[in-house]
C-alpha positions as a LaTeX table, in Angstrom:
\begin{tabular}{lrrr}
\hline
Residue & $x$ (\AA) & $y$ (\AA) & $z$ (\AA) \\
\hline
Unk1 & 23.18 & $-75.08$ & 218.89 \\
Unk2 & 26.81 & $-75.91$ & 220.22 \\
Unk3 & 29.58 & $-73.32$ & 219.76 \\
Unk4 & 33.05 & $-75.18$ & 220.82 \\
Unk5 & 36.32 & $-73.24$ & 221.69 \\
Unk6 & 37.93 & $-72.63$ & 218.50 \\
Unk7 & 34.86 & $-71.66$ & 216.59 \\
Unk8 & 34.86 & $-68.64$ & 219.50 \\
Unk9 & 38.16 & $-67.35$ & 219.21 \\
Unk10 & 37.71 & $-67.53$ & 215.26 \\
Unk11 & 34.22 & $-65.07$ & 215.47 \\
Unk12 & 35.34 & $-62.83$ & 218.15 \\
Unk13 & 39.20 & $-62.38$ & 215.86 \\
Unk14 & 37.42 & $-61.60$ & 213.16 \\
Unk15 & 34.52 & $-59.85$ & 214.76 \\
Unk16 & 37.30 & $-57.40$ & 216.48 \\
Unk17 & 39.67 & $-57.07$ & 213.42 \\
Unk18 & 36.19 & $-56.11$ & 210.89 \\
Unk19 & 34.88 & $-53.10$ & 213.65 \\
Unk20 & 38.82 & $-51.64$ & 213.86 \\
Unk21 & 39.13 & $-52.23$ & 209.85 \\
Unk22 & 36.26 & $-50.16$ & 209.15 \\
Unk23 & 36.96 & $-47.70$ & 211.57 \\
Unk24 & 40.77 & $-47.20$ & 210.78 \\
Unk25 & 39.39 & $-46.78$ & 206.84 \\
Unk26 & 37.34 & $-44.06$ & 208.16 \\
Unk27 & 40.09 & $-42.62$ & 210.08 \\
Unk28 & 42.15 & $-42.72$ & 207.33 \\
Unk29 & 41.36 & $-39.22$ & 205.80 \\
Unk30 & 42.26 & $-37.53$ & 208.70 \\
Unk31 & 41.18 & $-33.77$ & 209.34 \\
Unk32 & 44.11 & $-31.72$ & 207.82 \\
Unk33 & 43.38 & $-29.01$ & 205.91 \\
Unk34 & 44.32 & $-27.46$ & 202.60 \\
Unk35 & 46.79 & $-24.52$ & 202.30 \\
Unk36 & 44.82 & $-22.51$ & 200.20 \\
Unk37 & 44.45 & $-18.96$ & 199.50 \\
Unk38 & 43.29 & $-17.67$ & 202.68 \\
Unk39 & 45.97 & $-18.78$ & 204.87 \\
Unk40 & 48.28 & $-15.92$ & 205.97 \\
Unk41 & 51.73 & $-16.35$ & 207.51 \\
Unk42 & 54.92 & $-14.37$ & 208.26 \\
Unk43 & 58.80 & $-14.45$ & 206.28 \\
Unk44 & 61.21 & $-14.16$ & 208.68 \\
Unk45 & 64.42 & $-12.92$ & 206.91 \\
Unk46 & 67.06 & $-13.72$ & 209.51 \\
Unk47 & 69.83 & $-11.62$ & 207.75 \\
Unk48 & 67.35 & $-8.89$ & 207.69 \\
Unk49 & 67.14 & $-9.06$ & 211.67 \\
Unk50 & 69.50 & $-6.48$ & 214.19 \\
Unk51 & 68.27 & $-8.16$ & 217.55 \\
Unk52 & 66.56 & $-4.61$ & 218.62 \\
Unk53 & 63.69 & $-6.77$ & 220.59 \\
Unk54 & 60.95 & $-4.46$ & 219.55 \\
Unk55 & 58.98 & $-7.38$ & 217.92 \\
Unk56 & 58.75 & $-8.55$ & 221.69 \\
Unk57 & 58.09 & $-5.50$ & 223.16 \\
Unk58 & 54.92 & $-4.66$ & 220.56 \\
Unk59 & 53.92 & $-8.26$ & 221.60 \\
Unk60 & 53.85 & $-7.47$ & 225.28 \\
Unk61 & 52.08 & $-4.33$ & 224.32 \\
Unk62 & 50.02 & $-6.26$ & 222.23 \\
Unk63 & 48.35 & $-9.10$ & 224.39 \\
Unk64 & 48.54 & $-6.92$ & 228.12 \\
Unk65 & 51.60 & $-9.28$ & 229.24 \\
Unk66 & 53.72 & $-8.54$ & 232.43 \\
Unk67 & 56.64 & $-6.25$ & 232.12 \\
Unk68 & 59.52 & $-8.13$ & 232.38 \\
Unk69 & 62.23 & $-6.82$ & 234.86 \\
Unk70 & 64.35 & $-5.82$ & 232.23 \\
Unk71 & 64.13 & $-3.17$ & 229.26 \\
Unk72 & 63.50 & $-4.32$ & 226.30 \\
Unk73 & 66.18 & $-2.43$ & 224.97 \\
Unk74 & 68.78 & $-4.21$ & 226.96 \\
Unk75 & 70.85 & $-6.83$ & 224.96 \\
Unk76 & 72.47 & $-8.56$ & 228.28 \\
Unk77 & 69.22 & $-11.11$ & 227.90 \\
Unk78 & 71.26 & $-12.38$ & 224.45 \\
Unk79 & 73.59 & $-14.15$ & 227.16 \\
Unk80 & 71.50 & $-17.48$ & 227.42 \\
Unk81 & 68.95 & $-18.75$ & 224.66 \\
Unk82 & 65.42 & $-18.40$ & 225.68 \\
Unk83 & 62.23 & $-19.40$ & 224.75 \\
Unk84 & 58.97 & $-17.92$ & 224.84 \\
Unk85 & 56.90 & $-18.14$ & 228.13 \\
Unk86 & 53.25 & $-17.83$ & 229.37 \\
Unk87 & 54.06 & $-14.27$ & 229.83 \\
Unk88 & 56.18 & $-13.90$ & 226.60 \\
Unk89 & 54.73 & $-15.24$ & 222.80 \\
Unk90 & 57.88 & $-14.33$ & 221.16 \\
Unk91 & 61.33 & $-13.50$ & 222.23 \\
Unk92 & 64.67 & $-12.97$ & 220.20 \\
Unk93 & 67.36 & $-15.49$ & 220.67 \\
Unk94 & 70.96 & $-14.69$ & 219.11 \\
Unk95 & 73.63 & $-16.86$ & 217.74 \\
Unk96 & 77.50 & $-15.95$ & 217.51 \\
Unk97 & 79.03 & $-16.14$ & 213.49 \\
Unk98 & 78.94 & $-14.13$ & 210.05 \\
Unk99 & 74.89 & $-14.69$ & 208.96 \\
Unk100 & 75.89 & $-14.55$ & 205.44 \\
Unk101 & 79.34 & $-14.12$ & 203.32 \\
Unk102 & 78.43 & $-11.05$ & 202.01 \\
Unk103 & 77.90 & $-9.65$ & 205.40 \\
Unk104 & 80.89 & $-10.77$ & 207.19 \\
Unk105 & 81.36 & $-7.70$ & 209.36 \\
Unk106 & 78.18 & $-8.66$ & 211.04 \\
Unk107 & 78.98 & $-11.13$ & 213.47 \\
Unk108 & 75.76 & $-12.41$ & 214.98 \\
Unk109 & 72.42 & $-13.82$ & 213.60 \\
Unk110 & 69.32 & $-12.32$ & 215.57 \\
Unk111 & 66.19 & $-15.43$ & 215.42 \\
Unk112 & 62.58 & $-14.92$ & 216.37 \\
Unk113 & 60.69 & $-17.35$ & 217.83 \\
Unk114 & 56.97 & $-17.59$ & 218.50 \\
Unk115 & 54.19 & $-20.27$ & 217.60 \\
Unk116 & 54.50 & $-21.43$ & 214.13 \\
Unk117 & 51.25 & $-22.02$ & 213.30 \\
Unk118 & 51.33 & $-25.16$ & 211.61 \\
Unk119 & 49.28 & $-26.20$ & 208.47 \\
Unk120 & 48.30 & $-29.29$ & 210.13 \\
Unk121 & 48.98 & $-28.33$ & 213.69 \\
Unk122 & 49.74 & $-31.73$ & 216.38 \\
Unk123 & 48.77 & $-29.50$ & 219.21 \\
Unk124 & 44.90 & $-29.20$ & 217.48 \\
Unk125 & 45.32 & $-32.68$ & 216.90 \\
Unk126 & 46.44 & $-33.65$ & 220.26 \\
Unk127 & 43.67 & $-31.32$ & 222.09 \\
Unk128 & 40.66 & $-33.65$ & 223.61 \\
Unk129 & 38.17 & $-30.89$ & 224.02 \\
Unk130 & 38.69 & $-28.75$ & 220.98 \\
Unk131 & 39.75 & $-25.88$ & 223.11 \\
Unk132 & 42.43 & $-25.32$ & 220.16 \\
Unk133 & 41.18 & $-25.16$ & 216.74 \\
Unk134 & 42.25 & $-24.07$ & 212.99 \\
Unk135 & 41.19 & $-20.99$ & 211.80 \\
Unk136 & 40.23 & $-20.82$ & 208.34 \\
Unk137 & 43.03 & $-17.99$ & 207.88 \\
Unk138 & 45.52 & $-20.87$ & 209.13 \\
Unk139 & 45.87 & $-19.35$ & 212.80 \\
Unk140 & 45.96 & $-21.49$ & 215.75 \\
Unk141 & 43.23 & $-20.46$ & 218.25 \\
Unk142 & 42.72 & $-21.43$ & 221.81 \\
Unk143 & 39.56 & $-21.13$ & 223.78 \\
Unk144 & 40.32 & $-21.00$ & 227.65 \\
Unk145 & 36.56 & $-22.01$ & 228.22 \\
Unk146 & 36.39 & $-25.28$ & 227.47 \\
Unk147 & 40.51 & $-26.23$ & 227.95 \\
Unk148 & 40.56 & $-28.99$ & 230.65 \\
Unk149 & 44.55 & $-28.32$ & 231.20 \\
Unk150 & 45.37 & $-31.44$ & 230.09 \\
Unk151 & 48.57 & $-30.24$ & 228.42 \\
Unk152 & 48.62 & $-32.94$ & 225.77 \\
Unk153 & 48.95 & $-29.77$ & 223.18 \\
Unk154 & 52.37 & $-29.51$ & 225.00 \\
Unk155 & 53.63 & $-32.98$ & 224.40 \\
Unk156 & 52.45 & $-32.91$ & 221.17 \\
Unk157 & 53.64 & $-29.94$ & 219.77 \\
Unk158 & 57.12 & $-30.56$ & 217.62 \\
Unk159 & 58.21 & $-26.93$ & 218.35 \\
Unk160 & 57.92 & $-27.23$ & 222.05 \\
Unk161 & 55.13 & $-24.02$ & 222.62 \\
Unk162 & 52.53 & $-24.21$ & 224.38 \\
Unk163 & 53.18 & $-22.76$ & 227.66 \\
Unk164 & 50.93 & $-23.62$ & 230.92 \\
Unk165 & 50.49 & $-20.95$ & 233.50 \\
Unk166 & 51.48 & $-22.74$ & 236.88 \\
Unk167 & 51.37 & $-19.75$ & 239.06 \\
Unk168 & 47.32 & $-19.81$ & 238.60 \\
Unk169 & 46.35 & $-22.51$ & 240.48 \\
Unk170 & 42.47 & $-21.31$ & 240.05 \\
Unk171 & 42.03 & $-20.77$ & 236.13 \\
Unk172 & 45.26 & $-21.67$ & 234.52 \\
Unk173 & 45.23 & $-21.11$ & 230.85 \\
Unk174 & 47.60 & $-22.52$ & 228.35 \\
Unk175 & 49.82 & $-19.65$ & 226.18 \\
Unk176 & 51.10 & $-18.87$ & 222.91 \\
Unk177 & 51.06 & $-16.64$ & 219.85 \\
Unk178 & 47.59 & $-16.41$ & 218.56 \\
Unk179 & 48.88 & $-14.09$ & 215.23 \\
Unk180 & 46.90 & $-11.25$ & 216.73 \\
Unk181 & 43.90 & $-12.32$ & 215.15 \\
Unk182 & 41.48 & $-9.78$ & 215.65 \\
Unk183 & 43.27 & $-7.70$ & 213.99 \\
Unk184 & 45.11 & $-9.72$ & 211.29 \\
Unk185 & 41.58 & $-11.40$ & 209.77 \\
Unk186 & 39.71 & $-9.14$ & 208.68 \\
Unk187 & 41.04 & $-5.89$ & 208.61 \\
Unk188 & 44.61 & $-6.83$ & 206.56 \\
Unk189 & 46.27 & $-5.21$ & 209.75 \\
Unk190 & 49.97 & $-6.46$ & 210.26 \\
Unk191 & 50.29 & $-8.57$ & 214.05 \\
Unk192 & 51.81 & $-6.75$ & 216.73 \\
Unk193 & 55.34 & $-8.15$ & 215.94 \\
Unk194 & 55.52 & $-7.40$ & 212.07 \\
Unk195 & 54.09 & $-3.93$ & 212.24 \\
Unk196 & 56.64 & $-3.28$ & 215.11 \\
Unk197 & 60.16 & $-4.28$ & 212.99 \\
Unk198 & 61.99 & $-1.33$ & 211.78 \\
Unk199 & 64.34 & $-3.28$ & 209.04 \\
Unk200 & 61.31 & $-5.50$ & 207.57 \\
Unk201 & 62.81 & $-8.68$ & 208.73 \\
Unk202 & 59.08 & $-9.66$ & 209.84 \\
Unk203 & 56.90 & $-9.47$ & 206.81 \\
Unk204 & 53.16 & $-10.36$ & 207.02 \\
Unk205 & 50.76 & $-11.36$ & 204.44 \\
Unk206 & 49.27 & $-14.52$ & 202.33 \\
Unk207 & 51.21 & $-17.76$ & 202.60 \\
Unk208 & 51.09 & $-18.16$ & 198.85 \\
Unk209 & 52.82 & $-14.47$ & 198.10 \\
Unk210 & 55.23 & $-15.22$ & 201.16 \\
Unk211 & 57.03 & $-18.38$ & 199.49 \\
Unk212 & 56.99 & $-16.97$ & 196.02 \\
Unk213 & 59.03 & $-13.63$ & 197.93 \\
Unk214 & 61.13 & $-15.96$ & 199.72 \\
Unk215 & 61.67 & $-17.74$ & 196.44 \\
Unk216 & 62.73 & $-14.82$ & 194.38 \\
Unk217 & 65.19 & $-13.13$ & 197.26 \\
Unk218 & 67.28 & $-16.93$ & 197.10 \\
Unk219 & 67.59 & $-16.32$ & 193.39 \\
Unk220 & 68.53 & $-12.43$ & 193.21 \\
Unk221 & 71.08 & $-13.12$ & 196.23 \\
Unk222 & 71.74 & $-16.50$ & 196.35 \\
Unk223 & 75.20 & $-15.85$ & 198.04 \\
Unk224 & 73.12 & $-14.32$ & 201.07 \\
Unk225 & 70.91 & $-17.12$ & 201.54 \\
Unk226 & 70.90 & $-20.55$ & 202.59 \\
Unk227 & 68.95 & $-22.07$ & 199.50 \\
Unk228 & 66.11 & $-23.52$ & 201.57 \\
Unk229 & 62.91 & $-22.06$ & 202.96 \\
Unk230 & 62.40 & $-23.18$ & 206.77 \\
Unk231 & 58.90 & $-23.93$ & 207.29 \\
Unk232 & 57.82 & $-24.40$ & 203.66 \\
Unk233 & 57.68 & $-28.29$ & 204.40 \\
Unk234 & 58.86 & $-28.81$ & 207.42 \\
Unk235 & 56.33 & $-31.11$ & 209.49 \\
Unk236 & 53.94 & $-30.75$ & 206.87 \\
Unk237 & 54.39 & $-26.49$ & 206.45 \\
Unk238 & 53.65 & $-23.80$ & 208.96 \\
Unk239 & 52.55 & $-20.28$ & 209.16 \\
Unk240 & 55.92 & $-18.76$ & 210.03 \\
Unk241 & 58.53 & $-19.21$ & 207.42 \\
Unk242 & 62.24 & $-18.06$ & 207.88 \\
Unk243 & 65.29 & $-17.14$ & 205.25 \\
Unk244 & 68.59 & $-18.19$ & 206.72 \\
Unk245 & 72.03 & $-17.49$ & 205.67 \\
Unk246 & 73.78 & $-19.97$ & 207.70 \\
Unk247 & 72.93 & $-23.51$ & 208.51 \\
Unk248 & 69.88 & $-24.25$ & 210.45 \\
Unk249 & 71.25 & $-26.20$ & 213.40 \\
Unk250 & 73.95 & $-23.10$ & 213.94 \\
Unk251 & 70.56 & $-20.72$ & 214.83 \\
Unk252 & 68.67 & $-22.81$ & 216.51 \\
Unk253 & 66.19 & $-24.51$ & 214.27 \\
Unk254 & 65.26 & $-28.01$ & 214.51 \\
Unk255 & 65.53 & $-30.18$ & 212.13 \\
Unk256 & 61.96 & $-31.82$ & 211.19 \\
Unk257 & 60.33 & $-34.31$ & 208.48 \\
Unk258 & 58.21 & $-33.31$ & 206.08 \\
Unk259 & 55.30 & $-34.89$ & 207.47 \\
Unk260 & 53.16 & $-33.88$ & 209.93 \\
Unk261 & 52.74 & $-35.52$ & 213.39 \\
Unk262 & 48.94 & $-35.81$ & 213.08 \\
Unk263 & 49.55 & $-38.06$ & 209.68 \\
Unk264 & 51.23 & $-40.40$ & 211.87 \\
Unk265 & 49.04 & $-40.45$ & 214.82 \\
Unk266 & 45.50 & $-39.82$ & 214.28 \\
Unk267 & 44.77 & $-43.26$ & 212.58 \\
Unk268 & 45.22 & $-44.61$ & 215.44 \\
Unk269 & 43.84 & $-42.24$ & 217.91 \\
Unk270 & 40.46 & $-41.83$ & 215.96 \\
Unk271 & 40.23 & $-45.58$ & 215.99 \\
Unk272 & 40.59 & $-46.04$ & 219.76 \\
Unk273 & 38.33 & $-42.97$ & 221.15 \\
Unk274 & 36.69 & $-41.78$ & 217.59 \\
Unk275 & 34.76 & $-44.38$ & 216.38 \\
Unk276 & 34.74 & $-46.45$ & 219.06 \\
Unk277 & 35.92 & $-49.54$ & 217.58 \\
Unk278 & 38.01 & $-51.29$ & 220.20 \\
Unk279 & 35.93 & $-50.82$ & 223.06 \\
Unk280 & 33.02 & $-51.91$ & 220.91 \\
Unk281 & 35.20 & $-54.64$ & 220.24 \\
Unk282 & 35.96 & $-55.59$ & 223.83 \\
Unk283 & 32.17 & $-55.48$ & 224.99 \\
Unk284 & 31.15 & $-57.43$ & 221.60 \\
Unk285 & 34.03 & $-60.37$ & 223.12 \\
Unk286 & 32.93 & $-60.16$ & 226.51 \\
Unk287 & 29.41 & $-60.72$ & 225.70 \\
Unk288 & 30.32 & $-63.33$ & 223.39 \\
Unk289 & 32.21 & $-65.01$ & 226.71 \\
Unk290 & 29.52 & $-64.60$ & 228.51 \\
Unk291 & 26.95 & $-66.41$ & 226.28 \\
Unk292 & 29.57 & $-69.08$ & 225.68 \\
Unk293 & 29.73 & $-69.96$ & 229.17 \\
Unk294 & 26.16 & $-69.61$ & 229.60 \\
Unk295 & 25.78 & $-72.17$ & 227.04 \\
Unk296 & 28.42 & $-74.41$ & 228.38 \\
Unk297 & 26.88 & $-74.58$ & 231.80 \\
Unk298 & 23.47 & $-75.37$ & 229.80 \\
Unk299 & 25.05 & $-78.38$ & 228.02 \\
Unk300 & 26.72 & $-79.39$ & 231.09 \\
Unk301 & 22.84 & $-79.49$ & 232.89 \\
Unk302 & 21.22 & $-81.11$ & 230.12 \\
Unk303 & 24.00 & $-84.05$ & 229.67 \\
Unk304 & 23.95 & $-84.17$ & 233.62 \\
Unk305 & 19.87 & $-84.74$ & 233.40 \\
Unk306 & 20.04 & $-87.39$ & 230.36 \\
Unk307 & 23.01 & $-89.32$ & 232.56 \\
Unk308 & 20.81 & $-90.03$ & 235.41 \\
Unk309 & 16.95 & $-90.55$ & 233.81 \\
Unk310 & 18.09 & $-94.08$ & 232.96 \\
Unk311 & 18.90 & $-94.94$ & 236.17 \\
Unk312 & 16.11 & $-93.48$ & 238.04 \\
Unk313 & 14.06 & $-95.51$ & 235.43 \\
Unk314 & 15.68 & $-98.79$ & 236.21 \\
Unk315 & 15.17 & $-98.49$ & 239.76 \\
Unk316 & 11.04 & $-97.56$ & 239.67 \\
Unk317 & 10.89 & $-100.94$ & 237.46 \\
Unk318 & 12.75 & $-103.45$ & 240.11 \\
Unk319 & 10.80 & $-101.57$ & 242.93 \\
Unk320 & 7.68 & $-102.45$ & 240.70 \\
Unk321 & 8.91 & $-106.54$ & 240.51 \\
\hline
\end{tabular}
């Protein structure tokens, strides 16, 4: 059996294309989950919010964090924006400008900012070891015990949260929000941060009952309210959703697609290291080199063998004359 060049290339193209194919349709469904009735989330009602910082200080309370040199009741830290920290899940950013234009006299707009908990969350995606899962409540869990500190839940998350903890060069954990879980599944207990705001501008409960309140506040007051709900869609929904009566790029807020990162990347990534279907791919074509040359060297011998027998046979018979 003889097995020339072209034929080769042919088998192994289509040999590779059938094992990614097959994989990449199994791929395809992708492991994001539905937004049903159990999920929980929190309505941020930014016109609601008077920058009083005791959502951050409940959420130091909360998870045994580090005093930070200043109160909590100072507003000098409103000088610079911030973001949250390993030592700090939420903080209170705020942004110079009437909120609304029936509340002109106030002229700043207080934001909160934690983890958003995504529906379909790139930073569970992105995670090798499964250190961060989905809950079925719709929180975003980490497990410390089996994190490798690869970080890739940093790069991947859209919102920029996870935070690493660099001063622990021994057992470095990554940080963020975790919605208080213990206490929010299960016992209908408010997180740290919601239970904490005086004026009800953090408001915690099911996902479902949070958009159809956020829904019916636009309509009574749609003069207050920016008529879009931030977080409803954005990168394919989250846990946190905010009411805003200015523009989202004067408050900070980034401006995202509907769809979800994961959509857009797991195809591809549960092809490669899922299913194993390019590797398999690789070894199936080097294997298939290897026979070919093993073959071609066994031609080669047998043609070099059926050259010379005539010749040897010619020269017994004139020896034998």
């Amino acid at each position: 059996m003889s097995l020339d060049r072209r034929k080769f290339l042919k088998f192994a193209m289509v040999t590779s294309s059938s094992l990614a194919a097959g994989s990449l349709s199994r791929a395809s469904t992708g492991n994001g989950e539905e937004t049903g009735t159990e999920h929980v989330g929190c309505l941020v009602d930014t016109t609601l919010c008077i920058g009083c910082r005791q959502c951050e200080k409940a959420c130091n309370t909360r998870n045994q964090q580090p005093r930070p040199t200043e109160s909590f009741s100072t507003k000098t830290v409103f000088r610079n924006e911030r973001r949250h920290t390993d030592a700090s899940f939420t903080v209170v950013n705020e942004y110079p400008g009437p909120p609304s234009p029936d509340q002109s006299q106030k002229r700043n707009t207080y934001v909160k900012f934690q983890c958003m908990h995504c529906l379909d969350p790139a930073c569970v995606s992105g995670c090798i070891t499964g250190a961060l899962t989905k809950a079925r409540d719709g929180a975003v869990l980490y497990n410390a015990t089996i994190c490798i500190g690869c970080r890739y839940c940093m790069y991947a998350c859209p919102f920029q949260v996870p935070d690493y903890e660099y001063d622990d060069p021994l057992t470095p954990r990554v940080r963020k929000c975790e919605y208080c879980t213990d206490l929010a599944r299960g016992t209908g207990a408010n997180p740290a941060c919601a239970a904490a705001c005086p004026t009800e501008a953090v408001v915690f409960g099911k996902r479902a009952e949070l958009l159809e309140m956020a829904r019916a506040r636009i309509r009574q007051r749609p003069e207050r309210y920016v008529d879009h709900i931030y977080g409803e869609n954005e990168i394919g929904g989250t846990g946190w959703l905010y009411l805003t009566g200015r523009p989202l790029t004067e408050i900070g807020m980034l401006k995202l697609p509907e769809t979800a990162g994961p959509r857009l990347t797991e195809n591809i990534q549960h092809t490669i290291f899922r299913y194993g279907a390019i590797p398999f791919a690789i070894y199936g074509a080097l294997g298939a080199i290897m026979w070919f040359n093993h073959r071609k060297e066994e031609k080669k011998d047998t043609d070099s063998a059926s050259e010379h027998t005539p010749e040897e046979g010619g020269r017994h018979g004139s020896s034998r004359d």
